[in-house]
C-alpha positions in Angstrom: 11.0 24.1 -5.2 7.9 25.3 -3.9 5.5 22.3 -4.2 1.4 21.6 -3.5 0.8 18.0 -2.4 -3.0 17.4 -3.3 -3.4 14.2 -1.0 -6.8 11.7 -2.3 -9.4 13.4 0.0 -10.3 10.4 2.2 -7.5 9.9 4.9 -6.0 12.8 6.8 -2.2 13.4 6.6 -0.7 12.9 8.8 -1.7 9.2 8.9 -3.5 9.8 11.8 -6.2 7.3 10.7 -3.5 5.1 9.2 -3.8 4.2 5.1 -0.6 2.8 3.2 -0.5 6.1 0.1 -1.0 8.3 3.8 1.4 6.7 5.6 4.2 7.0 2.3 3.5 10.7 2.3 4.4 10.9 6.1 7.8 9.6 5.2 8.7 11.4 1.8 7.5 14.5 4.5 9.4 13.4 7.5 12.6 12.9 4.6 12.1 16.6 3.3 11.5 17.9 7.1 15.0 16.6 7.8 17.4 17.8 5.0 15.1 20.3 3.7 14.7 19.7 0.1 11.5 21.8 -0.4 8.9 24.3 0.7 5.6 21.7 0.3 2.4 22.0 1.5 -0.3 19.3 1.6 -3.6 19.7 1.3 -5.8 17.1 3.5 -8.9 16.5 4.9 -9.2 17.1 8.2 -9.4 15.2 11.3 -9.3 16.1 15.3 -6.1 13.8 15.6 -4.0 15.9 13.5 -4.2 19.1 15.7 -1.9 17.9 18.0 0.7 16.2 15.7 4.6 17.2 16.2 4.9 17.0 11.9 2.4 20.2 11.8 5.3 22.4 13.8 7.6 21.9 10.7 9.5 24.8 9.1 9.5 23.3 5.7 6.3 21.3 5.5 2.8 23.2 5.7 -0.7 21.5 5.8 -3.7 22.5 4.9 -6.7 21.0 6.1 -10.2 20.9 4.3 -13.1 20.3 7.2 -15.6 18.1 5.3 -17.7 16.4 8.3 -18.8 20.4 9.7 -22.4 20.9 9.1 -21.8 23.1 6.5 -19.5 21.3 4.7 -21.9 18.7 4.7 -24.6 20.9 3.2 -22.0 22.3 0.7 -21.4 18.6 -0.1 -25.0 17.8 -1.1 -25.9 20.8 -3.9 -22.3 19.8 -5.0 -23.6 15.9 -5.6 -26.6 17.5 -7.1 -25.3 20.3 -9.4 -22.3 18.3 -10.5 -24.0 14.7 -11.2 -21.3 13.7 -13.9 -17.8 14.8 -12.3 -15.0 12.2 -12.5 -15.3 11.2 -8.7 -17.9 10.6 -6.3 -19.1 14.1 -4.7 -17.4 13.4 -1.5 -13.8 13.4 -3.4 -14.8 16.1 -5.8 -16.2 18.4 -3.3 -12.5 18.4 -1.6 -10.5 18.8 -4.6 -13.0 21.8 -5.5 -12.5 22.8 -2.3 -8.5 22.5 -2.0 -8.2 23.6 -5.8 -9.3 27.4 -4.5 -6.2 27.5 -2.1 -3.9 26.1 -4.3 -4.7 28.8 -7.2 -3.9 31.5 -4.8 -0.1 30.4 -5.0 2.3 30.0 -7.3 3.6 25.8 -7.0 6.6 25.2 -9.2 5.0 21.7 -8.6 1.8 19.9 -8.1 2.0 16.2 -6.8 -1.7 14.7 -7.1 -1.7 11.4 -4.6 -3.0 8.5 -6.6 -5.9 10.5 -8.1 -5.1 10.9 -12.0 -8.8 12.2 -12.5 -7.5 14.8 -10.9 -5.0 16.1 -13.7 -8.2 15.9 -16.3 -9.4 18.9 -13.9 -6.5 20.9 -12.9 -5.0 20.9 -16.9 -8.7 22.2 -18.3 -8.5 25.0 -16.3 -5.0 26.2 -17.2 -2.9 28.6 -15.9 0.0 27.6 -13.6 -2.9 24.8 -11.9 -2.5 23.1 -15.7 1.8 23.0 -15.4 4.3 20.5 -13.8 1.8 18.2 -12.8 3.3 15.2 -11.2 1.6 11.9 -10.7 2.4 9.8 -7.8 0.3 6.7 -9.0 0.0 3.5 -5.8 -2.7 2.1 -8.1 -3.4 0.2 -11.6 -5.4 3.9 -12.7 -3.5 5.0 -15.4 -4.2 2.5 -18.1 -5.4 2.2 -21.8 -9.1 2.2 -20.4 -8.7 5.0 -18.2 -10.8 7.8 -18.8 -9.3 10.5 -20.6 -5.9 8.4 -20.4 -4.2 10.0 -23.0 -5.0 13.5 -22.4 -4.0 12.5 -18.5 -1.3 11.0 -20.0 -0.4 13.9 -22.3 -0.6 16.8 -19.5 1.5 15.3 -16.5 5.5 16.1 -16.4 6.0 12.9 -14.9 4.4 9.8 -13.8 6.3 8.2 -10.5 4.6 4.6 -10.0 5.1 2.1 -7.1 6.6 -0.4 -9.8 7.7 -1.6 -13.1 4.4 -3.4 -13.0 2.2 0.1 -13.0 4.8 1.7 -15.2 4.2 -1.2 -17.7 0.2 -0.7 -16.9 0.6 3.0 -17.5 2.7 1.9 -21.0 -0.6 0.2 -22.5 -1.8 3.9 -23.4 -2.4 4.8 -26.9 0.4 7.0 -28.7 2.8 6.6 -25.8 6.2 6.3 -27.3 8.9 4.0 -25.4 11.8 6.7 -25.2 9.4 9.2 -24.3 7.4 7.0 -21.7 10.9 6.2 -19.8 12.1 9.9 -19.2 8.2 10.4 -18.1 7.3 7.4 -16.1 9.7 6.9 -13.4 9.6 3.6 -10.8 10.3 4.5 -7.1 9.8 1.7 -4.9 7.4 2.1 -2.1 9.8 1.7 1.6 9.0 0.7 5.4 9.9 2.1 8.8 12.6 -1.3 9.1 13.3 0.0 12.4 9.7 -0.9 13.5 9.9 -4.7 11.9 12.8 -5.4 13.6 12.5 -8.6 16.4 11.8 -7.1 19.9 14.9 -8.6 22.2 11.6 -9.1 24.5 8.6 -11.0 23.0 5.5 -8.9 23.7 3.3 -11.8 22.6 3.2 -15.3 23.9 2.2 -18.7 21.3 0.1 -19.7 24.0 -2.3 -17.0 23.9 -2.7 -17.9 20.6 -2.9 -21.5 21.3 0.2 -22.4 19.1 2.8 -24.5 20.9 6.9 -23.7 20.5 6.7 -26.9 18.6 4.0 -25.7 16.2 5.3 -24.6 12.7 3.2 -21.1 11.9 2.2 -19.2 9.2 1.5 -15.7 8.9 -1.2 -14.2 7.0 -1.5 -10.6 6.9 -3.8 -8.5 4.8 -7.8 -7.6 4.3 -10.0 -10.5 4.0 -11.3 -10.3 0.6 -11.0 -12.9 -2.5 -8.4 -10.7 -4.1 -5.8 -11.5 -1.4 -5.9 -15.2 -2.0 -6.7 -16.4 1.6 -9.4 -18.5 0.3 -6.9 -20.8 -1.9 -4.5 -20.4 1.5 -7.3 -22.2 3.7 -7.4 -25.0 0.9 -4.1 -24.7 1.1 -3.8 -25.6 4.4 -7.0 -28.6 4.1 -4.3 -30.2 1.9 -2.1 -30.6 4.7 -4.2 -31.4 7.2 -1.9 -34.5 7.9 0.4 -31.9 9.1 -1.5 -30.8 12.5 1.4 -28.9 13.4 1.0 -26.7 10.4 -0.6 -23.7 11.7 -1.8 -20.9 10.2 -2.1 -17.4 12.1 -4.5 -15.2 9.7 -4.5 -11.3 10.3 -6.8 -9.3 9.3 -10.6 -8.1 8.6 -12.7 -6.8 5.7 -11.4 -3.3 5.5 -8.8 -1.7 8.2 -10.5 -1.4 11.7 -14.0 -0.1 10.3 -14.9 -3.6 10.2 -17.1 -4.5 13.5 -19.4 -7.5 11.5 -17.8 -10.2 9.4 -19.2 -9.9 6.0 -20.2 -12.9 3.8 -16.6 -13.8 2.4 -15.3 -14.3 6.2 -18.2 -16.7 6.7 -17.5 -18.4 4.1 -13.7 -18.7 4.9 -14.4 -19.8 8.2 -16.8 -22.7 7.3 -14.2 -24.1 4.6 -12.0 -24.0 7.7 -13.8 -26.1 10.1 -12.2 -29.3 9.2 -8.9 -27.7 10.4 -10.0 -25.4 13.1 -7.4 -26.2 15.2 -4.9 -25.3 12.9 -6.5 -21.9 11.9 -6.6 -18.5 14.0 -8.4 -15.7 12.8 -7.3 -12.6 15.0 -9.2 -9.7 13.3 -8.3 -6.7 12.8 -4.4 -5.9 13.6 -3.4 -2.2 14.3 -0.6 -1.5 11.9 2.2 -0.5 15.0 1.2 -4.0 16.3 2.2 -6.0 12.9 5.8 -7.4 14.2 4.9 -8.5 17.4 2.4 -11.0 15.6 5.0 -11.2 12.9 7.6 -12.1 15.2 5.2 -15.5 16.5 5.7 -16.8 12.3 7.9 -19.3 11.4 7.1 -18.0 7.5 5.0 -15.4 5.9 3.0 -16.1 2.8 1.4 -13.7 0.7 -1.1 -15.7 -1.6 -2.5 -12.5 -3.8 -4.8 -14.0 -6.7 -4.9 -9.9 -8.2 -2.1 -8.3 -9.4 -0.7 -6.4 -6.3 1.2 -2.8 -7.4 4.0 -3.4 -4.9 3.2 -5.8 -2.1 3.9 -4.1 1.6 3.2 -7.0 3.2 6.1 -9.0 1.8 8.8 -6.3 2.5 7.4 -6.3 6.4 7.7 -9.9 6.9 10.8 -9.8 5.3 12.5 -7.6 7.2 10.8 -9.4 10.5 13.4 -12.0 8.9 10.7 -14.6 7.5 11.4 -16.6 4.6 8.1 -16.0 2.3 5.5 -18.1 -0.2 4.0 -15.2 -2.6 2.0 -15.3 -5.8 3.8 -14.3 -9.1 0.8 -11.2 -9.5 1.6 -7.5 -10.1 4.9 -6.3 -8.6 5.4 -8.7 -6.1 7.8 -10.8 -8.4 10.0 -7.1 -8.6 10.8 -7.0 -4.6 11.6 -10.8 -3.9 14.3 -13.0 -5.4 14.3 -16.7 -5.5 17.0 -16.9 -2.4 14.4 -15.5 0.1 11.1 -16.3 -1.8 9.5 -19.0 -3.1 7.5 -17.2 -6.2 4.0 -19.7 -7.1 2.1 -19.3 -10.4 -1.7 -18.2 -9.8 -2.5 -21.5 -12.6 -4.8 -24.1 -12.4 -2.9 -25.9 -9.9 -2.2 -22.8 -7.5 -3.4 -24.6 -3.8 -1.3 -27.9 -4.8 1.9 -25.8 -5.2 1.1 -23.6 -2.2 0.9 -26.6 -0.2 3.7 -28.4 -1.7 6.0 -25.3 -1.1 4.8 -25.3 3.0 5.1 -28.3 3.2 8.7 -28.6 1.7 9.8 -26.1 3.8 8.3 -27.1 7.0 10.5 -30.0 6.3 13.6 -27.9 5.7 14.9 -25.9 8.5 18.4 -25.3 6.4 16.5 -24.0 4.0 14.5 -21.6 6.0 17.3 -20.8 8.1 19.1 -19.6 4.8 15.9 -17.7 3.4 15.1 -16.0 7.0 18.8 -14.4 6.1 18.1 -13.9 2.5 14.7 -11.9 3.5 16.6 -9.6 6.1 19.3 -8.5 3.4 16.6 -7.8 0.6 14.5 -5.8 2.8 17.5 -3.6 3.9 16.9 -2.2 0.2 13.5 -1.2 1.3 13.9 1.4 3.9 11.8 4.8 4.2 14.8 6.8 4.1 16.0 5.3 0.4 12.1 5.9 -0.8 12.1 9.1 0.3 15.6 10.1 -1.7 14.2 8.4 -4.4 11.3 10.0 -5.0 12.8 13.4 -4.9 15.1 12.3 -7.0 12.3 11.8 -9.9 11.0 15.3 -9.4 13.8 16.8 -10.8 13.6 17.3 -14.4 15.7 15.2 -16.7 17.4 17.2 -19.5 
């Protein structure tokens, strides 16, 4: 097939910037660049670090790049905002899909993939024509939903819907007029995948405990995600002040407010860090971690936990740890209960009585090394299913149309 890949207009692909949707692309890309499946092109913003990028010398896969930070793009951008006050997006996102949408029309795609951006099928299916047809979905996010707007004629014009999980699917299901038999041959779950070759333990530890502060005695937990109250850390830190009669209970807390934009701790950090000072010696906040970086701090864990209070659409995180070989503590929210089973997981209810149970699950495995030892194995074969390679199959897979 000859297919347009209409990316969200924020981060360049390739993930030269990093971003989780950008980074998937890359490998359903890197999949098709291999075997090749298609002739695709993906429309981007663009970004100085791409010019040099080996995946731009491609046979199969073609990008083009929207300059939005040129003077005159910037200019462009403004009478945009101002002639189009009531668009579906901001102006910055609707200037590049205005601006991508008059290359794609100049070909003929059997297929359009829109990147998380359903607002965008509301556009391309009023205009008609072949930009209206075999619109495809790729959907990371909760944004198809019963109070979407326009869900059901969004709904109504896509050829498929592939979400991250049964949890989005189910999200996507709440729609109005969506009939079950119909929903599954149009709403298909792929299951997001990771580079396991990269979270794999170094023979060589590239990171020392002691620069850290933790001892080889120390029992440490891993934290990895933004700082914000969605993630949960706040009800990890009380957590932890529950088992502050376990000072060998550490907890290693990676992270910031948003990627590496963050230079100043907002008000949420502050607020984390004063809850913590009872148990500052047990705490280690070591900002902002670049994402190549991730398993050598992973590999320093003992355990992983992932307390999400907001229901996660697939749960990245937990698959990484995993296949670092960590046995996990995650929230029962969003997908997260779909990728983890109770062998290498222990799965807590967000309830009334969340903290208690997180620190009565630490705490009972920090006292059972059999059990850990039997998780750390469970968490390497469930990851295994989680490779880049199997997503990328997958989702090419639920292109095709189903007869």
């Amino acid at each position: 097939m000859k297919i347009a890949i209409l990316t969200s207009g924020i981060l360049p692909v390739p993930a030269v910037q990093g971003g989780a949707v950008e980074n998937l692309i890359d490998f359903y890309l890197e999949y098709n660049n291999l075997h090749r499946l298609h002739d695709i092109t993906v429309y981007s913003v663009w970004h100085p670090d791409v010019e040099k990028h080996l995946a731009l010398k491609s046979e199969v896969n073609h990008y083009q790049y929207i300059n939005t930070s040129t003077v005159f793009a910037k200019m462009k951008r403004r009478l945009y905002k101002f002639s189009h006050s009531n668009e579906y997006y901001n102006y910055f996102i609707e200037f590049f899909f205005e601006e991508a949408c008059r290359q794609i029309k100049k070909e003929q795609y059997d297929c359009i993939i829109l990147e998380n951006r359903p607002g965008y099928t509301y556009k391309l299916s009023r205009r008609g024509g072949t930009l209206g047809k075999n619109i495809v979905l790729h959907l990371h996010n909760d944004l198809l939903n019963s109070e979407t707007p326009y869900a059901q004629y969004i709904y109504n014009s896509l050829k498929r819907v592939v979400t991250v999980s049964d949890y989005i699917k189910q999200r996507v299901e709440t729609i109005p007029n969506t009939i079950p038999s119909d929903t599954d041959a149009k709403v298909v779950t792929v299951y997001n995948g990771i580079y396991l070759q990269h979270f794999t333990k170094s023979n060589s530890t590239r990171l020392k405990r002691k620069e850290f502060g933790f001892s080889e005695k120390d029992f440490v937990l891993a934290y990895s995600g933004r700082l914000n109250k969605e993630k949960g850390i706040a009800q990890l830190i009380d957590a932890m002040l529950l088992l502050k009669d376990l000072p060998q209970i550490k907890l290693m807390i990676m992270g910031s407010t948003f990627f590496a934009n963050a230079t100043n701790e907002d008000s949420f950090v502050q607020t984390l860090k004063e809850k913590a000072l009872p148990i500052k010696e047990q705490l280690v906040f070591t900002g902002f971690v670049p994402y190549d970086q991730v398993p050598d701090y992973l590999e320093l864990a003992d355990m992983a936990v992932i307390p999400s209070v907001w229901a996660e659409p697939f749960g990245l995180t937990v698959v990484e740890a995993q296949a670092m070989g960590l046995p996990t503590i995650v929230s029962n929210q969003g997908g997260i209960p779909e990728i983890v089973n109770d062998k290498c997981a222990i799965i807590i209810p967000t309830d009334s009585h969340y903290e208690e149970n997180l620190a009565d699950a630490i705490r009972q495995l920090y006292h059972s090394p059999q059990r850990r030892a039997e998780m750390a194995a469970a968490s390497l074969r469930n990851a295994a299913g989680y490779g880049k390679e199997r997503y990328a199959r997958d989702f090419f897979k639920a292109l095709e149309s189903k007869e």
